[in-house]
N, CA, C and O atoms as a GROMACS GRO file, in nm:
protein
  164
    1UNK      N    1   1.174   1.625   4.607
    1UNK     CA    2   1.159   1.504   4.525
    1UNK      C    3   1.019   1.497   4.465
    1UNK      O    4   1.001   1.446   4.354
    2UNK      N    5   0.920   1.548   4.537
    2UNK     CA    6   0.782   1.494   4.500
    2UNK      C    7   0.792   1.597   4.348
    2UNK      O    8   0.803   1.558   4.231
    3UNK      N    9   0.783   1.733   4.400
    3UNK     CA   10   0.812   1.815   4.312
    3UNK      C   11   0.829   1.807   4.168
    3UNK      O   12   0.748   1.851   4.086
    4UNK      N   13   0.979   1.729   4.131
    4UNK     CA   14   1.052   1.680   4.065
    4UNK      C   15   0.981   1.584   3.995
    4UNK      O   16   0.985   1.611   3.875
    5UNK      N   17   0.927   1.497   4.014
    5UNK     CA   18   0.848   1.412   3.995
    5UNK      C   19   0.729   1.458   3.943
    5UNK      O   20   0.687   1.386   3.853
    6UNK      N   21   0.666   1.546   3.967
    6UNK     CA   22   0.534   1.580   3.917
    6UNK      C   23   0.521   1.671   3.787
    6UNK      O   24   0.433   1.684   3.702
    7UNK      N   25   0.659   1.732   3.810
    7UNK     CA   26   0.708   1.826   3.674
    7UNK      C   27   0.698   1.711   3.562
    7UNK      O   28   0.610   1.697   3.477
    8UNK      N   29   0.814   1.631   3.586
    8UNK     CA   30   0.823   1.517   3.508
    8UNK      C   31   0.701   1.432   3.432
    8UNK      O   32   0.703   1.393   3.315
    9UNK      N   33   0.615   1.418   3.509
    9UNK     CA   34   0.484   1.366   3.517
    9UNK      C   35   0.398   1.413   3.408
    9UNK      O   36   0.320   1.348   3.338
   10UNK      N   37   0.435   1.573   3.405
   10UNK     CA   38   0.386   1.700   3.347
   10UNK      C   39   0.436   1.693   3.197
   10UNK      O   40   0.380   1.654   3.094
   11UNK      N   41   0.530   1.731   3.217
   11UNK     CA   42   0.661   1.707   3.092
   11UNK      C   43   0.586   1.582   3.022
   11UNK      O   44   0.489   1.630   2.962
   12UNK      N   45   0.588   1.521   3.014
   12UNK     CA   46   0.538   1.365   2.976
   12UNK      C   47   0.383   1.396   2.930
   12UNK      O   48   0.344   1.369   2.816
   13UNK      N   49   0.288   1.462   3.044
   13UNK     CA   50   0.172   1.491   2.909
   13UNK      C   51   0.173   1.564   2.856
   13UNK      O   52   0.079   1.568   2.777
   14UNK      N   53   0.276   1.683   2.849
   14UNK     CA   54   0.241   1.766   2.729
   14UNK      C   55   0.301   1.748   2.591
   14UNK      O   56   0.257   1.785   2.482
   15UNK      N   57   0.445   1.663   2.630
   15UNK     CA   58   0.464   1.602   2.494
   15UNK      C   59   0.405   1.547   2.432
   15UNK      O   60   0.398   1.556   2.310
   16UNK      N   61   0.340   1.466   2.512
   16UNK     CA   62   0.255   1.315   2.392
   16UNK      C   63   0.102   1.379   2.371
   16UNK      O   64   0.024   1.319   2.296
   17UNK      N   65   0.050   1.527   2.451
   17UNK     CA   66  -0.025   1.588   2.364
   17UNK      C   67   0.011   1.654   2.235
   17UNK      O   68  -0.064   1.637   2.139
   18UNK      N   69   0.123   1.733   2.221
   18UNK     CA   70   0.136   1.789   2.115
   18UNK      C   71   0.199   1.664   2.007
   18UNK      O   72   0.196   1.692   1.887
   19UNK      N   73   0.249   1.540   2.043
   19UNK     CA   74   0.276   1.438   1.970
   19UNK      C   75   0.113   1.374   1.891
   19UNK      O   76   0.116   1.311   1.785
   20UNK      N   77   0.011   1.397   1.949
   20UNK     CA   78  -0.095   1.349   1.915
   20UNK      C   79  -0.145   1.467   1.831
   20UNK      O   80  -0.222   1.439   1.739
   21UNK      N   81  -0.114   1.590   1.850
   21UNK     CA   82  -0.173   1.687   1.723
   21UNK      C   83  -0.120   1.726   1.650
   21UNK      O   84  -0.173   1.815   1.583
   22UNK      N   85   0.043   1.674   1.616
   22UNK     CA   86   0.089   1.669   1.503
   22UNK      C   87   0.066   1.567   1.442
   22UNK      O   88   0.054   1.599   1.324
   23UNK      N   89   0.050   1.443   1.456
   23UNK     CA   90   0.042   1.303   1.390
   23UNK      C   91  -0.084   1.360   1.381
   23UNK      O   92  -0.076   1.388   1.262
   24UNK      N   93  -0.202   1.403   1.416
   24UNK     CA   94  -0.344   1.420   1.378
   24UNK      C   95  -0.348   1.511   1.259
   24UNK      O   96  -0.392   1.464   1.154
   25UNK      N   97  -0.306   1.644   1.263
   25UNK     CA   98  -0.261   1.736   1.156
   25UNK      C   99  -0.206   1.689   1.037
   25UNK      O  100  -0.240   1.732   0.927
   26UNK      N  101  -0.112   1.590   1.057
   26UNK     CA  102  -0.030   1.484   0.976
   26UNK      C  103  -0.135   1.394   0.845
   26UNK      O  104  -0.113   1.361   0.729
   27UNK      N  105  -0.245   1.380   0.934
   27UNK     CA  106  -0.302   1.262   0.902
   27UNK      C  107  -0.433   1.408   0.835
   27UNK      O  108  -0.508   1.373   0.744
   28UNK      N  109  -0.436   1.450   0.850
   28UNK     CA  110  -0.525   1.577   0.804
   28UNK      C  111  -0.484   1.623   0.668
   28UNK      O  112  -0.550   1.639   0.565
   29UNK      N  113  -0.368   1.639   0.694
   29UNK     CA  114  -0.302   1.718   0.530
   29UNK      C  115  -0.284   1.596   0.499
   29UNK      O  116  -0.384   1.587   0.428
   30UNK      N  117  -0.227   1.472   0.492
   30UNK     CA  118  -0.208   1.389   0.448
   30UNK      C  119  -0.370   1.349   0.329
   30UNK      O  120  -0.385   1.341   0.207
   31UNK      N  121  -0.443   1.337   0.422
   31UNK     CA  122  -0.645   1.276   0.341
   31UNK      C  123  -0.630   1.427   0.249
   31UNK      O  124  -0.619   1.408   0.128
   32UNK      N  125  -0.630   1.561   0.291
   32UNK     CA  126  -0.655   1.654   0.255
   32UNK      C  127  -0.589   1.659   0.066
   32UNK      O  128  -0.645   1.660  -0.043
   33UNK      N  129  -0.447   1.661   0.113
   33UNK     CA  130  -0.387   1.669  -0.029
   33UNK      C  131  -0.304   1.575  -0.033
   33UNK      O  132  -0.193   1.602   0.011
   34UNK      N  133  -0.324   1.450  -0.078
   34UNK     CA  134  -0.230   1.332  -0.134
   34UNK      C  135  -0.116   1.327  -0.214
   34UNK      O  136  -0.022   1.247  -0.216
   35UNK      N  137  -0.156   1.488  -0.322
   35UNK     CA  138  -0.090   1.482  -0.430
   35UNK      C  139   0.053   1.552  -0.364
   35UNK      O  140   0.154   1.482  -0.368
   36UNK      N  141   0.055   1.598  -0.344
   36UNK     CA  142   0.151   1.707  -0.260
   36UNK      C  143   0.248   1.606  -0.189
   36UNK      O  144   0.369   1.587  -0.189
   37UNK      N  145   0.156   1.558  -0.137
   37UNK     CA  146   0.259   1.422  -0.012
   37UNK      C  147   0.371   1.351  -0.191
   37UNK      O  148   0.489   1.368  -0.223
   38UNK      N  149   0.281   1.294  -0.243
   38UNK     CA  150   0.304   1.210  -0.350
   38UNK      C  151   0.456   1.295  -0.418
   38UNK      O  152   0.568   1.250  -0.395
   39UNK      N  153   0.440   1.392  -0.481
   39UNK     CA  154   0.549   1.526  -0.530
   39UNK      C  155   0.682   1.505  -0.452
   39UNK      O  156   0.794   1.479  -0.495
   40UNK      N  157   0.626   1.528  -0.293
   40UNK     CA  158   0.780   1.582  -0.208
   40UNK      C  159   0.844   1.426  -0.208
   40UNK      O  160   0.961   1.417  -0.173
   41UNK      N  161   0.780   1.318  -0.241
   41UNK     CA  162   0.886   1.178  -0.181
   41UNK      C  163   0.903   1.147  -0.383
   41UNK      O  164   0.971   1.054  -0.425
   0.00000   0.00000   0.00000
């Protein structure tokens, strides 16, 4: 059980790290090239 739990624990920060360096990257190309964003929508 503890085990299980700590994986989980695990699981949980590495998503919401790589959730934080795509929204950061996001926000990177986004300032970077506007125009581009602007084009694809």
């Amino acid at each position: 059980m503890i085990h299980n739990v700590l994986y989980f624990y695990i699981i949980i920060c590495i998503a919401i790290l790589i959730f934080n360096m795509a929204y950061i990257i996001k926000r990177r190309l986004f300032y970077k090239k506007p125009q581009m964003v602007e084009r694809k929508r």
